[in-house]
PAZA-707810 format. One line per field, with one value per residue (C-alpha): residue in one letter; z, x, y. Coordinates in nm, 4 decimals. Layout:
residu	c(a; ...)
w	c(Z; ...)
u	c(X; ...)
v	c(Y; ...)
This chain:
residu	c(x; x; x; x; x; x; x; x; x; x; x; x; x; x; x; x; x; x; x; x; x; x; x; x; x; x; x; x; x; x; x; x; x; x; x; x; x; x; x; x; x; x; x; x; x; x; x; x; x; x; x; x; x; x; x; x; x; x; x; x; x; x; x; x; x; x; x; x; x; x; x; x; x; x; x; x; x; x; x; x; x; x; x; x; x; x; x; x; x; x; x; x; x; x; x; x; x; x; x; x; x; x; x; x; x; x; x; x; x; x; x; x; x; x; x; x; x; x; x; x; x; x; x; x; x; x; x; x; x; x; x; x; x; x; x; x; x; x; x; x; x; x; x; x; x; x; x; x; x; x; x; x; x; x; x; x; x; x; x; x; x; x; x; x; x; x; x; x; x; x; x; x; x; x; x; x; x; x; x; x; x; x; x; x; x; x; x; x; x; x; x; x; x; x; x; x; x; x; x; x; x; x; x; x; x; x; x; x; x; x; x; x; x; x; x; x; x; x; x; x; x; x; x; x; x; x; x; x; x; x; x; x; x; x; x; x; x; x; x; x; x; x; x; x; x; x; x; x; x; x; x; x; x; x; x; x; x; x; x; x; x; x; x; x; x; x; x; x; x; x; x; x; x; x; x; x; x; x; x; x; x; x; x; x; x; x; x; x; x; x; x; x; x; x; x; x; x; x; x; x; x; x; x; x; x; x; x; x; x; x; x; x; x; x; x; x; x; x; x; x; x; x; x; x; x; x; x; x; x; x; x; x; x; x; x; x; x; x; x; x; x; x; x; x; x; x; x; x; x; x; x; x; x; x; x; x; x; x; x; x; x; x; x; x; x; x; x; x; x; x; x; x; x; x; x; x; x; x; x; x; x; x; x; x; x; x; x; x; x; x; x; x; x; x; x; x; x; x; x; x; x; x; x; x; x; x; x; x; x; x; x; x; x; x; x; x; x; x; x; x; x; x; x; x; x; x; x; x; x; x; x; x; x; x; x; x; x; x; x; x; x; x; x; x; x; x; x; x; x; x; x; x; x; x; x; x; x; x; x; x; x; x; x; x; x; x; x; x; x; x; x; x; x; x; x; x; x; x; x; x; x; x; x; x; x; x; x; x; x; x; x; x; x; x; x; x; x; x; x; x; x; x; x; x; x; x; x; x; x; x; x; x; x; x; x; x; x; x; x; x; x; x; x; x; x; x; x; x; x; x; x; x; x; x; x)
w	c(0.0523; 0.3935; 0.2799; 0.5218; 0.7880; 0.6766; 0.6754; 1.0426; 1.2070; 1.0110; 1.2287; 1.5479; 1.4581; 1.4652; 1.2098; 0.9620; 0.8041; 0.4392; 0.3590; -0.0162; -0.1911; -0.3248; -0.6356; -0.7167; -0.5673; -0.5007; -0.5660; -0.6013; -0.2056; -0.1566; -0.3572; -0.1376; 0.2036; 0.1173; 0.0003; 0.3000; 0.5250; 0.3608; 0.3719; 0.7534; 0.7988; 0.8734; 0.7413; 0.6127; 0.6945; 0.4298; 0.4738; 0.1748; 0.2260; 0.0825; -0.0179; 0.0439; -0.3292; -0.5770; -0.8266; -0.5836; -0.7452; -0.4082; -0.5467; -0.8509; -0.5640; -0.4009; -0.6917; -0.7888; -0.4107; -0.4271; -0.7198; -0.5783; -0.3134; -0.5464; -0.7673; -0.4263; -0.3307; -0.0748; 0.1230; 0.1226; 0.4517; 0.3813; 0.0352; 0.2923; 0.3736; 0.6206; 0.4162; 0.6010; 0.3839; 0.5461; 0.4754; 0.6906; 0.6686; 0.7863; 1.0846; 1.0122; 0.8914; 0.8690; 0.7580; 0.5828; 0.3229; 0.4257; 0.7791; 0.8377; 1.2100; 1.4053; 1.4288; 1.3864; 1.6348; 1.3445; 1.2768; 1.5915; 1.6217; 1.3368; 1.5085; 1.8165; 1.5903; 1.2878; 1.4380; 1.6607; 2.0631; 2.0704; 2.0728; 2.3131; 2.6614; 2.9321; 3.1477; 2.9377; 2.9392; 2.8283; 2.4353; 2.2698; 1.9236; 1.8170; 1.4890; 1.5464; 1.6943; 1.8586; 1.9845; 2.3096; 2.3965; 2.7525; 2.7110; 2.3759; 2.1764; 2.2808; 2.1247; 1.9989; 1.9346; 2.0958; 2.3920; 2.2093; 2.5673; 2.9105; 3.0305; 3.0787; 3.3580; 3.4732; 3.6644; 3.4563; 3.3292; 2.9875; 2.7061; 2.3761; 2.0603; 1.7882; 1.3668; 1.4244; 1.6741; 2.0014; 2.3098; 2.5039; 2.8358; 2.9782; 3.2165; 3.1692; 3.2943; 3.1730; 2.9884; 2.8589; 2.7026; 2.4309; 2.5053; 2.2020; 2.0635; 2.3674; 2.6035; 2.9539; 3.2157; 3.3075; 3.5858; 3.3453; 3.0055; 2.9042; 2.6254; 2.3111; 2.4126; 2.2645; 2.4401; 2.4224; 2.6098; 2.7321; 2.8780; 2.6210; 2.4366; 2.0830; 2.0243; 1.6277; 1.4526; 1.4138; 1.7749; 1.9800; 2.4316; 2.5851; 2.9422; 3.0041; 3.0601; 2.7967; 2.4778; 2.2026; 1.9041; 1.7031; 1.2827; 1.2133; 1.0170; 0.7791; 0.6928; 0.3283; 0.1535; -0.0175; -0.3697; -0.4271; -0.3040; -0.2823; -0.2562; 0.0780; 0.0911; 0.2926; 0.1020; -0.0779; -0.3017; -0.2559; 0.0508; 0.1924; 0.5809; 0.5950; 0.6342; 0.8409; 1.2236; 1.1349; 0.7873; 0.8504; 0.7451; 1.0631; 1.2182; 0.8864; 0.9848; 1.3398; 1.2609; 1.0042; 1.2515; 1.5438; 1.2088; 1.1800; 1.5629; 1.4864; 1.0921; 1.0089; 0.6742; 0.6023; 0.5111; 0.5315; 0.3707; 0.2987; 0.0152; -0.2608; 0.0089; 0.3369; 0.2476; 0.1086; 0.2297; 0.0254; 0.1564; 0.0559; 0.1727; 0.0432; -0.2453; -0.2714; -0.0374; 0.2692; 0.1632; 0.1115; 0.4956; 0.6427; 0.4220; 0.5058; 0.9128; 0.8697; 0.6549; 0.9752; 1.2225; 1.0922; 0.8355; 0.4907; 0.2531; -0.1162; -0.2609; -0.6345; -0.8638; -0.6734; -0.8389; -0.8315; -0.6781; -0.9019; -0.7720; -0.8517; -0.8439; -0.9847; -1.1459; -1.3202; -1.2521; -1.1638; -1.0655; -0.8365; -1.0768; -0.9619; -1.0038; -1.1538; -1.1810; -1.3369; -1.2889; -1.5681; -1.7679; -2.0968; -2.2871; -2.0747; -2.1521; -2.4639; -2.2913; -2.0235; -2.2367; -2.4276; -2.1123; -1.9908; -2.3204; -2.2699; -1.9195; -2.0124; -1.8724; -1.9930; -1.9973; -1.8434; -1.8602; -1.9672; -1.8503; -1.8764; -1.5576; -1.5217; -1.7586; -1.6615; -1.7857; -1.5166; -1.6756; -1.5238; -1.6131; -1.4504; -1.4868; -1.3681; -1.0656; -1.2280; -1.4580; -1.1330; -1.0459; -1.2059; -1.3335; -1.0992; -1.1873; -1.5850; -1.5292; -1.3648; -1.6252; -1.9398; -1.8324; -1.6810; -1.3420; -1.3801; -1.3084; -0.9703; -0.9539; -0.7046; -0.7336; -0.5208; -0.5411; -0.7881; -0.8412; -0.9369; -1.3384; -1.5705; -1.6435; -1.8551; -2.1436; -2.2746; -2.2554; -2.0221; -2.2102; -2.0049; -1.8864; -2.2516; -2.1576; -2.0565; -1.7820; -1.7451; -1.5537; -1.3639; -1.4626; -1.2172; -0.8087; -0.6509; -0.6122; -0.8929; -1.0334; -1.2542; -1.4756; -1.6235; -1.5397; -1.7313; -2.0592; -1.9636; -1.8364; -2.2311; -2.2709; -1.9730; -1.6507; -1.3838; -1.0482; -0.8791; -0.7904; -0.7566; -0.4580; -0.4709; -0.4204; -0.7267; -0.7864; -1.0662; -1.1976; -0.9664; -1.1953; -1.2162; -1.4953; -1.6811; -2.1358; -2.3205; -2.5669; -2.5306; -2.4578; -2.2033; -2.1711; -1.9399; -1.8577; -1.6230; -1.3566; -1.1521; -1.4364; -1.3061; -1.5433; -1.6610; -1.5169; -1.7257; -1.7283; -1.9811; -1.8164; -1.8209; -2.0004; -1.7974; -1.9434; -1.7786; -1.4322; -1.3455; -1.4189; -1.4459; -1.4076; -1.4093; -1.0996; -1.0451; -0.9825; -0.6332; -0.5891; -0.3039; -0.1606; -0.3544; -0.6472; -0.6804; -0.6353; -0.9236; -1.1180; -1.1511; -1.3734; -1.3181; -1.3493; -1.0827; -0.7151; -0.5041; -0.2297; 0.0872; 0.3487; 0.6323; 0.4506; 0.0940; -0.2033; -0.4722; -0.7805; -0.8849; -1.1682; -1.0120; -1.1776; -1.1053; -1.4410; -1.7363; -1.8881; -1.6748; -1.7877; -2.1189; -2.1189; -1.9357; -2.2202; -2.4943; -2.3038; -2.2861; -2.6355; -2.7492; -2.5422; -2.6949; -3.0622; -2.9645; -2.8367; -3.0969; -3.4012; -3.2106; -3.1365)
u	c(-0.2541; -0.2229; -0.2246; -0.5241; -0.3267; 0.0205; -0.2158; -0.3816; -0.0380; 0.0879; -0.1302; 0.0345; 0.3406; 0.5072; 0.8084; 0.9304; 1.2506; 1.1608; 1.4299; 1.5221; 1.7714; 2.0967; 2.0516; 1.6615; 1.5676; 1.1567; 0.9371; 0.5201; 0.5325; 0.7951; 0.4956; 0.2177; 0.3020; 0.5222; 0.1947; 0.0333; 0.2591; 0.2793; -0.0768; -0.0603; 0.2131; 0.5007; 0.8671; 1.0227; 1.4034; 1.5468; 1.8068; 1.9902; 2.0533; 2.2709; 2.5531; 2.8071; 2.6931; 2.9044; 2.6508; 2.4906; 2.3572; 2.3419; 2.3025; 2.1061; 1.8392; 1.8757; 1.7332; 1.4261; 1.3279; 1.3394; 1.0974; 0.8743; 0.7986; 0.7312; 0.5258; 0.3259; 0.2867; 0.5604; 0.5684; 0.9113; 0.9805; 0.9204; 1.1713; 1.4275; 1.5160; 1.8177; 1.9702; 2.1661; 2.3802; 2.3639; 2.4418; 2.2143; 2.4486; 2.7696; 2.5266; 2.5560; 2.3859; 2.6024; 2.5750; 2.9211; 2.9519; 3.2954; 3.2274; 3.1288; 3.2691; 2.9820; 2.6450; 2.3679; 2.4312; 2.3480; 1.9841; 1.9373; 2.0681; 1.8470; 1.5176; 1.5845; 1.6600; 1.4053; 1.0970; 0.8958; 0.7615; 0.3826; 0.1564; -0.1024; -0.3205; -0.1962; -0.4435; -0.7854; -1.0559; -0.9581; -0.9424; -0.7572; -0.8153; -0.8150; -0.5863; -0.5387; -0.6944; -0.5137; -0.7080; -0.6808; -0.8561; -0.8600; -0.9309; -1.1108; -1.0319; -0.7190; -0.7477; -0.4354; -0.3666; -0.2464; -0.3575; -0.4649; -0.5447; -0.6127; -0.4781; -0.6231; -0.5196; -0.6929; -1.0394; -1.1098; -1.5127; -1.4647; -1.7270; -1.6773; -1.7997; -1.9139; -1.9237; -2.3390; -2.2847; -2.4295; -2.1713; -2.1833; -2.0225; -1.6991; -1.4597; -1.0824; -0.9462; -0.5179; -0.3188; -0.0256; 0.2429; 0.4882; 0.8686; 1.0484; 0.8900; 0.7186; 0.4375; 0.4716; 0.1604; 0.1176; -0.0479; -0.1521; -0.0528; -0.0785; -0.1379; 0.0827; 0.1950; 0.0965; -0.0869; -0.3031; -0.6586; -0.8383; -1.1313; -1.3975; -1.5959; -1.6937; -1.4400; -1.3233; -1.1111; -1.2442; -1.3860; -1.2602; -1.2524; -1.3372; -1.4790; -1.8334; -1.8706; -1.7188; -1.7799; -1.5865; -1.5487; -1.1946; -1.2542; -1.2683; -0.9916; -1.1449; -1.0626; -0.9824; -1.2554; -1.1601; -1.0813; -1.0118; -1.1727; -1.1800; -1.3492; -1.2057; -1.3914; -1.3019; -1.0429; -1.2841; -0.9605; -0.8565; -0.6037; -0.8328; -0.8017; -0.4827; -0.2363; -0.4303; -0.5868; -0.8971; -1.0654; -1.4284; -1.6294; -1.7211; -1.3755; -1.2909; -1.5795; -1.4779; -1.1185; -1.2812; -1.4850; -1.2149; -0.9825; -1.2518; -1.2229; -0.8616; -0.8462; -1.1371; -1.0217; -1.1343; -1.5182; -1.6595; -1.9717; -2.1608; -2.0590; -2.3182; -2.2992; -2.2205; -1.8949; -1.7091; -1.7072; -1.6854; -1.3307; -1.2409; -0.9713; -0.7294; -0.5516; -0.3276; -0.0898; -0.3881; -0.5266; -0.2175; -0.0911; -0.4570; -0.3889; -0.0511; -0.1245; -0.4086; -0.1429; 0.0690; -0.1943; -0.2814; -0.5461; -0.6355; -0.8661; -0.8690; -0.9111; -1.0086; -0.8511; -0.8636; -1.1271; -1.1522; -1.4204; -1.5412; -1.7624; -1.9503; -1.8428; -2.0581; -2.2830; -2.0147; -1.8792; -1.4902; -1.2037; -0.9101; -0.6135; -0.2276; 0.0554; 0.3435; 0.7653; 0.9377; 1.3674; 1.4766; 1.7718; 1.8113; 1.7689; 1.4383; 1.2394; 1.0874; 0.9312; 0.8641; 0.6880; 0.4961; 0.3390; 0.2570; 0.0738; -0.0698; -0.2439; -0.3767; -0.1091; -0.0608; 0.3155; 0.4136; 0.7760; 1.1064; 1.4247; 1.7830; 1.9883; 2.3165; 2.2406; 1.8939; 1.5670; 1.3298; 0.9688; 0.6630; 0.3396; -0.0552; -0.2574; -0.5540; -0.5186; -0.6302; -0.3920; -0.1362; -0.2831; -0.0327; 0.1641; 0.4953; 0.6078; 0.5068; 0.7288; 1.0059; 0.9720; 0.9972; 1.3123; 1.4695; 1.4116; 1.5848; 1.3159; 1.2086; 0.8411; 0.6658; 0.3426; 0.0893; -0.2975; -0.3460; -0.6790; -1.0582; -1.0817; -1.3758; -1.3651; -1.1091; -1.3369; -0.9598; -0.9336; -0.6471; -0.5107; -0.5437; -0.1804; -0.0248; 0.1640; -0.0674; -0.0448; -0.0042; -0.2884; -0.2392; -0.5119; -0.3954; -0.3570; -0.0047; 0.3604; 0.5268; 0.8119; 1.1498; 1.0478; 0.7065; 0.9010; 1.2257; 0.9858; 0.7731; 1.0417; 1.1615; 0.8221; 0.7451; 0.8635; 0.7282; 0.6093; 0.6608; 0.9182; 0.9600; 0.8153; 0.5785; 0.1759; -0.0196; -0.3831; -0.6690; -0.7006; -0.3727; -0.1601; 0.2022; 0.4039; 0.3715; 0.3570; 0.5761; 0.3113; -0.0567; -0.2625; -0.3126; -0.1960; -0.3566; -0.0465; 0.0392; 0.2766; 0.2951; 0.4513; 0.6089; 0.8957; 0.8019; 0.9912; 1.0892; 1.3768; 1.5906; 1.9191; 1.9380; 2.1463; 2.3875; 2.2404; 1.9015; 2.0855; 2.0970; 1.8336; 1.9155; 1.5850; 1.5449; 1.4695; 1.0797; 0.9470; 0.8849; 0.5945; 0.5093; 0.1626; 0.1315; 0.2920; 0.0654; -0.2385; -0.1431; -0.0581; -0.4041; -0.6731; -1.0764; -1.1290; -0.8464; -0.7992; -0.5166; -0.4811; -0.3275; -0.2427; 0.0201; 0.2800; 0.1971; 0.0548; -0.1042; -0.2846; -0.5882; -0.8416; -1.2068; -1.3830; -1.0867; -1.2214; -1.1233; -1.4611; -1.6275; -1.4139; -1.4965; -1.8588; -1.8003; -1.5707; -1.8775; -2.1401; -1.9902; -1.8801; -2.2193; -2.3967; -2.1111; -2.2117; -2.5830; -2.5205; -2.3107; -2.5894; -2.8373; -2.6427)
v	c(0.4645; 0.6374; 0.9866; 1.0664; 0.9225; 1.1626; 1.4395; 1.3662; 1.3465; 1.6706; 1.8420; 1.7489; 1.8518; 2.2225; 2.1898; 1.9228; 1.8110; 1.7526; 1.4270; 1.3961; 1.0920; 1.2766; 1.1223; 1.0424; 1.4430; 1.4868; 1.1753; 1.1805; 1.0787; 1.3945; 1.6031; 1.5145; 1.5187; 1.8414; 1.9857; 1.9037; 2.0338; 2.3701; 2.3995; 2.3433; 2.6169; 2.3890; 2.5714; 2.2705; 2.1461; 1.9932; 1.6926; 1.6094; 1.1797; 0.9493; 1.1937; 0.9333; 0.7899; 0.8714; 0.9287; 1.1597; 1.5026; 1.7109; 2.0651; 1.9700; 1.8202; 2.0748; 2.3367; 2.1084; 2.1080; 2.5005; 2.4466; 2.2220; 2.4445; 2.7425; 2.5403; 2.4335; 2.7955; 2.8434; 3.1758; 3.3463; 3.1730; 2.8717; 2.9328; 3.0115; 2.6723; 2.5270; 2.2938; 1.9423; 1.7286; 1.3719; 0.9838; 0.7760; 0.4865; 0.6677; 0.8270; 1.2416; 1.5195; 1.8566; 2.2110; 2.1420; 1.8751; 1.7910; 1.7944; 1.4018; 1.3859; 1.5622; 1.2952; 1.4721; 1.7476; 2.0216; 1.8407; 1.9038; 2.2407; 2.2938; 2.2146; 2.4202; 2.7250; 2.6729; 2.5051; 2.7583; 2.6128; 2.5313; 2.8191; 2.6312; 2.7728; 2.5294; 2.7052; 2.7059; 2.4610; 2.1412; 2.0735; 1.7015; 1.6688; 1.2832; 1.1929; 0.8312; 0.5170; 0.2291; -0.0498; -0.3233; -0.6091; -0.5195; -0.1693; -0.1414; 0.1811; 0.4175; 0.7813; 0.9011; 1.3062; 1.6236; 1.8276; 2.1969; 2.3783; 2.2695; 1.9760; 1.6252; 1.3634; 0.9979; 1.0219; 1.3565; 1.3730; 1.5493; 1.6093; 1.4241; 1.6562; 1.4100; 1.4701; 1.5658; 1.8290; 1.6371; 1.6032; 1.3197; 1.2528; 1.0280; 0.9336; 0.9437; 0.6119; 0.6207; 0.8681; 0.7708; 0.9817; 0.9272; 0.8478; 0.7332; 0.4500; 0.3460; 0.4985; 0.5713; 0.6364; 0.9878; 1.1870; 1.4733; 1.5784; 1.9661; 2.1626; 2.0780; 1.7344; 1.4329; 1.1606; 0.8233; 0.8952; 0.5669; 0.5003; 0.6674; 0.4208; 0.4634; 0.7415; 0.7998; 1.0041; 1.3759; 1.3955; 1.6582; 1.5889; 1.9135; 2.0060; 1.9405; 2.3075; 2.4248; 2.1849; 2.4213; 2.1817; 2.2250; 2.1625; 1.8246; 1.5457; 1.3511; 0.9892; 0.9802; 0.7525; 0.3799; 0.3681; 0.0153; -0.2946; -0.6996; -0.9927; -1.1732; -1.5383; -1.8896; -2.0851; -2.3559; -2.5104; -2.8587; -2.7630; -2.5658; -2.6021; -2.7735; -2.5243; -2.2839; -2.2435; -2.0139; -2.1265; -2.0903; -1.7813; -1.7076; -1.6791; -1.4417; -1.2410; -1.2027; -1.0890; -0.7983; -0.6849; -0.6907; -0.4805; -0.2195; -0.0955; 0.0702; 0.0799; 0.3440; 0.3446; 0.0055; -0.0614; -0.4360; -0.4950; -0.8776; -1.0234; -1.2610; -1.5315; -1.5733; -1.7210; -1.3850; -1.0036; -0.6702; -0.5448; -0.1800; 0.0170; 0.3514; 0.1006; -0.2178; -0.1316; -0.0851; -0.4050; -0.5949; -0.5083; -0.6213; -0.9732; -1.0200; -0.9934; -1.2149; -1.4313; -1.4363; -1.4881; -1.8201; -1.7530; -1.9140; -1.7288; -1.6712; -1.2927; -1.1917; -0.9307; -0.5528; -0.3399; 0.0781; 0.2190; 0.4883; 0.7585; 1.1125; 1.4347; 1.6952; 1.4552; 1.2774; 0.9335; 0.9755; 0.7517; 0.8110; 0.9251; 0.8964; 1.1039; 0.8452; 0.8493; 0.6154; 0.5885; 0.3261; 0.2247; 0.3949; 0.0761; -0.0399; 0.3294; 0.2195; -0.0801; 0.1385; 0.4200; 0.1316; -0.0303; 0.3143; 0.3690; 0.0303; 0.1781; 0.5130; 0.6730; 1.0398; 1.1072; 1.4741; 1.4654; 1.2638; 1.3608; 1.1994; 1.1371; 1.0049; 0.7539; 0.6637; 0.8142; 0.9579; 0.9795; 1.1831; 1.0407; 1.0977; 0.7641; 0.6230; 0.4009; 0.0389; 0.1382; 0.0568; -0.2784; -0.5240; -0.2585; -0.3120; -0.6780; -0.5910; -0.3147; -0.5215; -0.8238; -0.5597; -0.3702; -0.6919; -0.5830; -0.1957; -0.0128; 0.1942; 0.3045; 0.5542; 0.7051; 0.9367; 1.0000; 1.3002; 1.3710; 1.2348; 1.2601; 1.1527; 0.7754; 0.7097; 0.5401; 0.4122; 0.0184; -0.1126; -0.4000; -0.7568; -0.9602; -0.9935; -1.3595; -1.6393; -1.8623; -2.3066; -2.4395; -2.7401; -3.0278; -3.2908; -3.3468; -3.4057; -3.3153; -3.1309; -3.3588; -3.2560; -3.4458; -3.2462; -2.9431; -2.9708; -2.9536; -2.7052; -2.4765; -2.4401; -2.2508; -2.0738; -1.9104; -2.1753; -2.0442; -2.3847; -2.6447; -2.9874; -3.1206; -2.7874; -2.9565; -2.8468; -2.9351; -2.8832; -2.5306; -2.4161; -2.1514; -2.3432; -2.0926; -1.8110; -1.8873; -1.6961; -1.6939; -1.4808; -1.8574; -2.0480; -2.4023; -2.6853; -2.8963; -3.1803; -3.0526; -3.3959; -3.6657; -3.9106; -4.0642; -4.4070; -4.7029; -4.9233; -5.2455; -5.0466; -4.8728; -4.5047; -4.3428; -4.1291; -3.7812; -3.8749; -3.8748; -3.4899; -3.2456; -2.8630; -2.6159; -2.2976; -2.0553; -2.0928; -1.7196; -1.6665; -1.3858; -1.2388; -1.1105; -0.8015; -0.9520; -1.2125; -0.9733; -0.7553; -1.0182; -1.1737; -1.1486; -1.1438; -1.5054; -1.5959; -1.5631; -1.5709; -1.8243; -1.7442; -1.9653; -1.9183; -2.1531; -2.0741; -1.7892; -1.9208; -1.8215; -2.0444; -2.0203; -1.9520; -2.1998; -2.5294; -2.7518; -2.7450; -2.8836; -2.5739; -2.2932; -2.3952; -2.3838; -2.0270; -1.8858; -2.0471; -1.8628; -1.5604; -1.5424; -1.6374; -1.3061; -1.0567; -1.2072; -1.1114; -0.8480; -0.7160; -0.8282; -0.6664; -0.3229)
């Protein structure tokens, strides 16, 4: 999802150390930004991690790195890697695999002798490339990147070049300059350090600051374009408003447009009313970080399903493809293979490993949404997943097949009691607990079977002037499922929405009645009939 962003800070760097797991070698991510950072010239380091496992197949790693890096197109320098063997937890990284007593001394010996010193003109006319944005309320935007020649200091009147060739003019009012994870004001920065410019309005990623007198442009970063989007809207459910501090739709629309100073790779657009907004952003993850902050801000909203955004290239409608690896047990890859084939998902390569099967695949990237916790639930939770952005391929006319289980829909108001849930719990994996508030049209379990059942979540036992009997007294249920944001997001389907509130995620038919949903699911079928006589 921030690929654009790995790419964009690449470019300020001089050298790299390329970290790889002892035991699971390269993954998609490893791919990409390894790509990236060959393209850019960077002679990788490589740190082997995690050698203290047992399991740990240090060499083996070490073998399918030097073949990723042929297959990327490596120069002979770059295949003549320093290799570090290193255990993060145990704190040290050595040229000796035996040699566990030294820190990280030969890392660091590594970096003086393998990456080269800037190659910058401290004495030219001023060039700063910007890569990032951070934002302030007191200052507004902050332009993040690295001084290319020249120098630049506070009170300095620079040029800004913009994407459509015109310069305009500004003031320098703070540098500040990196030191560790903090900043620190400085009195001038030089060429080929890295710095935080304030004080120019309107700045974005791509612009270069020059000298008025000499406004020489450097190429441009681009800010890689959305490929998914959602519906954000006010929370209009029954507890809408009570657990939250900002719930109207003009306090949502505030806090978007406050998100789109310093996250360019967002895009806001009106939604069908003026109660929900068009979010789109780089995929789930993006958009599951902007919801979660919100989450902790003190927001409520609801959000539907995440959609692709599908677009053309060379007169042909594409959608973002993803490059996919799978690390499951033996006795989960048949599940594993059969969801995949369930998704579209082209399978490249299988390969055994210490017991576990690592599988390869390229699919398209709503064949992702939802795909993790199916995953998860069909190999009993032993699966690991990782995936990268590929490509843009031809829509994938294939049909992705819906949630296979179906859910328990709530059809009255209150409190969830043991007592409705001890039956229900037989038949379903429940997503609440007692004591849990449920209301009309609320999702409350997952069916074992494909259909969905309306049930009553809230029974109360009857009273009566009987005595118990003593197996009445205790009630043993099972572990509700607990999902989190992103969870619950790819777990929906088109007619639901997730509800977020600072206290609580919940899932939620659209349309809350029963009687309504109904009369939905007759029209519809009714206009595919039609349609289907008259085709």
């Amino acid at each position: 999802d921030f690929g654009g962003e790995v790419e964009r800070v690449l470019r300020m760097a001089d050298g790299c150390a390329l970290l790889i797991d002892a035991l699971e070698g390269p993954m998609p991510q490893t791919r990409f930004v390894l790509q990236k950072a060959i393209q850019l010239g960077l002679k990788p380091i490589v740190v082997v991690n995690k050698c203290d496992r047992p399991d740990a197949r240090t060499d083996a790693v070490v073998n399918e790195v030097f073949d990723l890096l042929i297959e990327l197109g490596a120069d002979e320098i770059a295949l003549d890697f320093p290799v570090l063997w290193a255990s993060g937890r145990d704190g040290w990284a050595s040229r000796d695999k035996n040699d566990k007593d030294r820190g990280v001394d030969d890392l660091f010996d590594a970096i003086l002798t393998h990456v080269p010193a800037p190659k910058m003109d401290a004495t030219g006319p001023l060039q700063f490339l910007v890569t990032n944005l951070d934002y302030s309320e007191y200052v507004g935007r902050i332009a993040i990147g690295r001084v290319m020649r020249g120098s630049i200091k506070p009170g300095m009147a620079v040029g800004l070049c913009r994407a459509d060739g015109r310069m305009d003019r500004g003031r320098v009012s703070k540098v500040n300059q990196f030191q560790g994870l903090g900043r620190r004001e400085a009195q001038e920065v030089f060429a080929g350090d890295l710095c935080a410019v304030e004080g120019i309005p309107d700045i974005t990623i791509g612009d270069t600051v020059v000298h008025p007198d000499s406004p020489d442009a450097l190429p441009r970063v681009s800010v890689d374009e959305p490929t998914l989007h959602m519906v954000f809207r006010i929370n209009d459910g029954p507890l809408g408003g009570r657990e939250g501090k900002f719930v109207t739709s003009r306090q949502l629309s505030e806090r978007l447009d406050r998100e789109l100073r310093s996250n360019v790779a967002l895009r806001v657009t009106p939604g069908e009313t003026s109660e929900e907004f068009h979010v789109s952003g780089r995929g789930l993850l993006h958009l599951g970080v902007l919801l979660e902050t919100m989450r902790r801000e003190g927001f409520e909203l609801t959000v539907g399903k995440p959609q692709v955004i599908e677009k053309e290239v060379n007169g042909e409608m594409c959608e973002p493809w993803e490059r996919l690896t799978l690390d499951v047990a033996e006795s989960g890859m048949g599940a594993a293979l059969e969801l995949l084939g369930s998704r579209a998902a082209e399978i490249t390569k299988v390969d055994p490993r210490n017991g576990r099967m690592h599988i390869e695949a390229d699919i398209p990237a709503r064949g992702l949404i939802g795909l993790r916790s199916r995953l998860l639930n069909a190999t009993g939770g032993e699966a690991v997943m990782h995936h990268a952005f590929a490509s843009w391929r031809g829509v994938n006319p294939g049909a992705i097949k819906p949630r296979v289980q179906g859910v328990l829909i709530a059809n009255e108001a209150g409190p969830a009691t043991s007592y409705a849930i001890e039956p229900l719990s037989d038949r379903a994996v429940m997503f609440v607990k007692p004591g849990d508030i449920c209301y009309q049209g609320m999702l409350v379990g997952e069916n074992t079977r494909e259909n969905n059942l309306v049930v009553n979540a809230t029974r109360m036992k009857p009273f009566s002037n009987v005595r118990a009997i003593s197996k009445d007294a205790t009630v043993v249920l099972k572990q509700p499922r607990i999902m989190s944001l992103e969870q619950a997001l790819e777990y929906i389907e088109e007619d639901e929405l997730v509800e977020i509130t600072p206290t609580a995620i919940r899932m939620r038919k659209r349309l809350l009645n029963e009687t309504e949903r109904k009369r939905v699911e007759r029209s519809e079928r009714s206009r595919a009939e039609t349609s289907a006589r008259e085709g």
